[in-house]
Structures are given as structure tokens and as C-alpha cells.
C-alpha positions, 0 to 999 in steps of 0.5 A: 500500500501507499499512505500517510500517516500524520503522527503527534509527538509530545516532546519537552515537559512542563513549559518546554513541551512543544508538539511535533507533528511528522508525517511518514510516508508509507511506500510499500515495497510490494506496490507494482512500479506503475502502480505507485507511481500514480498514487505518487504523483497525486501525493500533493493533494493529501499534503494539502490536507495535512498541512504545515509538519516538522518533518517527514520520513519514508518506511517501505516496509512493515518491519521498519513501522515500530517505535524505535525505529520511527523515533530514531529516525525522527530525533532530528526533528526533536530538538528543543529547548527542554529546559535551562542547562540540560543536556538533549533527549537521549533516544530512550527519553524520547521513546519514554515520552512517548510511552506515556503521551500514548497513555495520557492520549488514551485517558483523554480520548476515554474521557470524551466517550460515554459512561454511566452517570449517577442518574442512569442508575436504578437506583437514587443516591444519597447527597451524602454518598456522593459526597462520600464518594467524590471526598474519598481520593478513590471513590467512583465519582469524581464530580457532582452537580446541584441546582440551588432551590429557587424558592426564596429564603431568609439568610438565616433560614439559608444558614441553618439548612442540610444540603437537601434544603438548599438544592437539589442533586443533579447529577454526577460522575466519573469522567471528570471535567469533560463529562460534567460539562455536559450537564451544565446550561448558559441558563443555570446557576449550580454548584458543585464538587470536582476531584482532581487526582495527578499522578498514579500509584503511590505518587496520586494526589488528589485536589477538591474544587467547588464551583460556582456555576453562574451560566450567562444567560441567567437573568439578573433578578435570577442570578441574585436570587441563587447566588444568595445560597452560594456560601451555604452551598459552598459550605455543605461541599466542604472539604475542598482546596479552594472554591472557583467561581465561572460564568463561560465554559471556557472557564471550566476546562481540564487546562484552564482548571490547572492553570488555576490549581497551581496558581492556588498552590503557588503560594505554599510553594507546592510546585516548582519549576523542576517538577511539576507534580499538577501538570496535564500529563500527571491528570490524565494519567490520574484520571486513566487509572481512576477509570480502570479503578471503578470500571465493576462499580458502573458495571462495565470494562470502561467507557463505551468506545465512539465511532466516527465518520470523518473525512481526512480533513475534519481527522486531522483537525481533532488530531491537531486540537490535542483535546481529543487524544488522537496521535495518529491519521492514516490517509490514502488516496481513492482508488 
């Protein structure tokens, strides 16, 4: 066969991590003369559609398609600007680099499928057991959402009130940020409770962040009305690291939510520069093994995979996004 591939490499950490984008022309061996010649000839057509690269290799055969023979020939594309002081990646650096985007690739292409949530249950939860479970580092639930009760209430009414008084439970789940965001409107006020975990294993820490949801196409008179349980509702969420308020979904992604946990653990000197324990790597790879974790309580082996019907140019969009955890398109022409 005749194909290209455009393959996305994460190379560097922290700061210094640049994405790499490479495409490997796969020229068969076995393809007739005459044959290859004509799908060569239209090779510009596919360029088109993968766009600006770094670099470019040729494999003509299937045993020269493995990592440390793409990885190898591809170093010379790589170079970068890893950090003060230190000295180039080694080729083994790179392949581990590449190992673990391939696991953080796939935590985040799991995230974006679809999974039970607290609702589709036969059964209905406690506001205390999804708080028991979101609260627990490894409890199966790592979000939940609650509607204030619009119905009006004096402050010390709103101060003296259980959790169930105050709002309502909407729902919760287990695949964090992306699969919240589904359940929350431009026209809601809610709170709710979000566990972040970074790293795996022993290494694992996990951060608690209340949010306040203030939707901007919430009226005025409406907006005053909810936001006045805010601090109540804050308090019955209790423990948490910090408490976050956002009124655009732009505000409430899996970078953005970063960015705000280091600038909150900035301040106790919880990060530093040399290594960064709250980076986007370290949440996904969390956020992979809390998913492999409470796959028997959702009574599944996962998340239930998507299929899609792209065209070329619409795959190697989501490849160049970074959002979806797709690392390679493979093209070839019409026959």
C-alpha cells in the first residue's frame, strides 16, 4: 500500500513541551512500479490536507513501522529547548515520552466517550454518598452537580439548612471535567464538587474544587436570587482546596482548571519549576487509572468506545486540537 500517516509527538515537559507533528510516508515495497507511481504523483493533494509538519520520513516496509525505529529516525526533528542547562533527549527519553503521551492520549480520548452517570442508575443516591464518594481520593465519582432551590429564603433560614434544603442533586460522575460539562446550561446557576487526582500509584494526589456555576444567560433578578445560597452551598461541599467561581465554559476546562490549581498552590510553594507534580500529563494519567479503578462499580470494562465518520480533513483537525487524544491519521488516496 501507499499512505500517510500524520503522527503527534509530545516532546519537552512542563513549559518546554512543544508538539511535533511528522508525517511518514508509507511506500510499500510490494506496490507494482506503475502502480505507485500514480498514487505518487497525486501525493500533493493529501499534503494539502495535512498541512504545515516538522518533518517527514519514508518506511517501505512493515518491519521498519515500530517505535524505535520511527523515533530514531525522527530525533532530528526533536530538538528543543527542554529546559535551562540540560543536556538533549537521549533516544530512550524520547521513546519514554512517548510511552506515556500514548497513555495520557488514551485517558483523554476515554474521557470524551460515554459512561454511566449517577442518574442512569436504578437506583437514587444519597447527597451524602456522593459526597462520600467524590471526598474519598478513590471513590467512583469524581464530580457532582446541584441546582440551588429557587424558592426564596431568609439568610438565616439559608444558614441553618442540610444540603437537601438548599438544592437539589443533579447529577454526577466519573469522567471528570469533560463529562460534567455536559450537564451544565448558559441558563443555570449550580454548584458543585470536582476531584482532581495527578499522578498514579503511590505518587496520586488528589485536589477538591467547588464551583460556582453562574451560566450567562441567567437573568439578573435570577442570578441574585441563587447566588444568595452560594456560601451555604459552598459550605455543605466542604472539604475542598479552594472554591472557583465561572460564568463561560471556557472557564471550566481540564487546562484552564490547572492553570488555576497551581496558581492556588503557588503560594505554599507546592510546585516548582523542576517538577511539576499538577501538570496535564500527571491528570490524565490520574484520571486513566481512576477509570480502570471503578470500571465493576458502573458495571462495565470502561467507557463505551465512539465511532466516527470523518473525512481526512475534519481527522486531522481533532488530531491537531490535542483535546481529543488522537496521535495518529492514516490517509490514502481513492482508488
Amino acid at each position: 500500500m501507499v499512505l500517510w500517516a500524520l503522527i503527534d509527538f509530545k516532546i519537552g515537559s512542563g513549559k518546554f513541551a512543544r508538539m511535533k507533528h511528522v508525517v511518514i510516508h508509507v511506500n510499500g515495497e510490494h506496490v507494482k512500479n506503475i502502480e505507485k507511481g500514480r498514487i505518487n504523483a497525486e501525493r500533493k493533494k493529501v499534503e494539502k490536507v495535512l498541512g504545515s509538519v516538522n518533518g517527514s520520513l519514508q518506511i517501505c516496509h512493515q518491519k521498519e513501522c515500530h517505535v524505535d525505529s520511527v523515533i530514531e529516525k525522527c530525533a532530528k526533528y526533536f530538538a528543543t529547548d527542554h529546559g535551562s542547562g540540560k543536556e538533549p533527549m537521549t533516544l530512550a527519553q524520547m521513546k519514554k515520552q512517548y510511552q506515556d503521551q500514548i497513555k495520557m492520549d488514551q485517558a483523554k480520548e476515554a474521557s470524551q466517550n460515554t459512561r454511566r452517570t449517577a442518574r442512569d442508575f436504578d437506583r437514587k443516591f444519597t447527597n451524602k454518598e456522593i459526597l462520600g464518594h467524590i471526598h474519598n481520593s478513590t471513590g467512583p465519582f469524581n464530580w457532582a452537580l446541584w441546582t440551588p432551590n429557587k424558592k426564596s429564603m431568609r439568610t438565616a433560614e439559608i444558614n441553618d439548612a442540610p444540603l437537601s434544603k438548599v438544592c437539589k442533586f443533579k447529577n454526577a460522575g466519573s469522567l471528570s471535567i469533560n463529562e460534567m460539562m455536559k450537564d451544565v446550561k448558559d441558563d443555570e446557576v449550580l454548584g458543585a464538587i470536582l476531584r482532581m487526582g495527578f499522578g498514579s500509584g503511590s505518587f496520586r494526589r488528589a485536589k477538591h474544587i467547588a464551583v460556582w456555576w453562574s451560566g450567562e444567560k441567567v437573568g439578573a433578578v435570577a442570578r441574585g436570587a441563587l447566588n444568595a445560597k452560594k456560601k451555604r452551598v459552598m459550605e455543605l461541599l466542604k472539604p475542598w482546596a479552594f472554591t472557583y467561581t465561572a460564568q463561560k465554559k471556557e472557564d471550566l476546562t481540564v487546562k484552564h482548571l490547572i492553570d488555576i490549581v497551581h496558581q492556588k498552590l503557588a503560594v505554599d510553594g507546592a510546585t516548582d519549576s523542576a517538577h511539576d507534580p499538577f501538570s496535564e500529563e500527571a491528570f490524565y494519567d490520574s484520571l486513566g487509572e481512576e477509570m480502570k479503578a471503578s470500571a465493576a462499580f458502573f458495571g462495565d470494562s470502561g467507557v463505551a468506545d465512539k465511532t466516527y465518520d470523518l473525512s481526512p480533513t475534519a481527522a486531522v483537525k481533532r488530531l491537531r486540537n490535542g483535546k481529543y487524544g488522537v496521535n495518529w491519521v492514516l490517509l490514502g488516496l481513492k482508488k
